[in-house]
C-alpha positions in Angstrom: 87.6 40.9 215.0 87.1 43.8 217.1 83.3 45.8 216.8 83.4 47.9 213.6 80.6 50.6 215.6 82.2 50.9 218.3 85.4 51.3 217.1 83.6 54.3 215.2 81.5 55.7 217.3 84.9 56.8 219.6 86.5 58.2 217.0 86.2 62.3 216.3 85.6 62.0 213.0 82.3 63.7 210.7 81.0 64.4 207.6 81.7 62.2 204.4 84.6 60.2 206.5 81.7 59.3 209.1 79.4 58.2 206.3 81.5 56.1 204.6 82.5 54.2 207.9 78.9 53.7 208.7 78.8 51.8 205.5 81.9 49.9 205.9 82.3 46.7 207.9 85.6 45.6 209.6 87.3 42.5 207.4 90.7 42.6 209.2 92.8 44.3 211.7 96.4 43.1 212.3 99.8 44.5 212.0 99.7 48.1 210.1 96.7 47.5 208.5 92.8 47.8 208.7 90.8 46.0 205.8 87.0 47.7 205.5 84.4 46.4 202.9 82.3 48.3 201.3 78.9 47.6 199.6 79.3 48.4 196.0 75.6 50.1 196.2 77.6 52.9 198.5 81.1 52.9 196.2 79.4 56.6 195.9 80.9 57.8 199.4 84.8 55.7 198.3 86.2 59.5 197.8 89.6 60.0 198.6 89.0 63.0 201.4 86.9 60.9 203.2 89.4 57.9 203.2 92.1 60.3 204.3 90.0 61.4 207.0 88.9 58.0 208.2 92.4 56.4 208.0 93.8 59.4 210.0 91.3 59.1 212.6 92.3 55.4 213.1 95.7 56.5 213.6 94.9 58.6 215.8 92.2 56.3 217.9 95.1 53.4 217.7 98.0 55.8 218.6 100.0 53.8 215.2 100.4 54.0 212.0 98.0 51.7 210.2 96.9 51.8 206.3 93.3 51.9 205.6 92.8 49.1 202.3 
């Protein structure tokens, strides 16, 4: 499994997306598909803007289509 931090410390992403990655860690990447886990004591930041931000700057950082779970 590749470095969560460093996979989120190059992407161009701020705010609420950038907050809820630093709470995230990295459970899977393979095929379309990147599998974070978040701690229930941050569910706070689990809003849907900032999950649409995150996936999309994924997409972007990977240059493919992948679905944030």
């Amino acid at each position: 499994i590749r470095d969560w931090h460093a996979i989120l410390a190059a992407l161009r992403v701020g705010g609420m997306a950038r907050e809820l990655g630093q709470h995230c860690e990295l459970r899977d990447l393979s095929g379309g598909r990147i599998v974070l886990r978040l701690s229930p004591r941050h569910r706070h930041l689990l809003i849907k803007p900032a999950q649409d931000k995150l996936q999309q700057s994924l997409v972007e950082h990977f240059g493919r289509p992948l679905q944030l779970a």
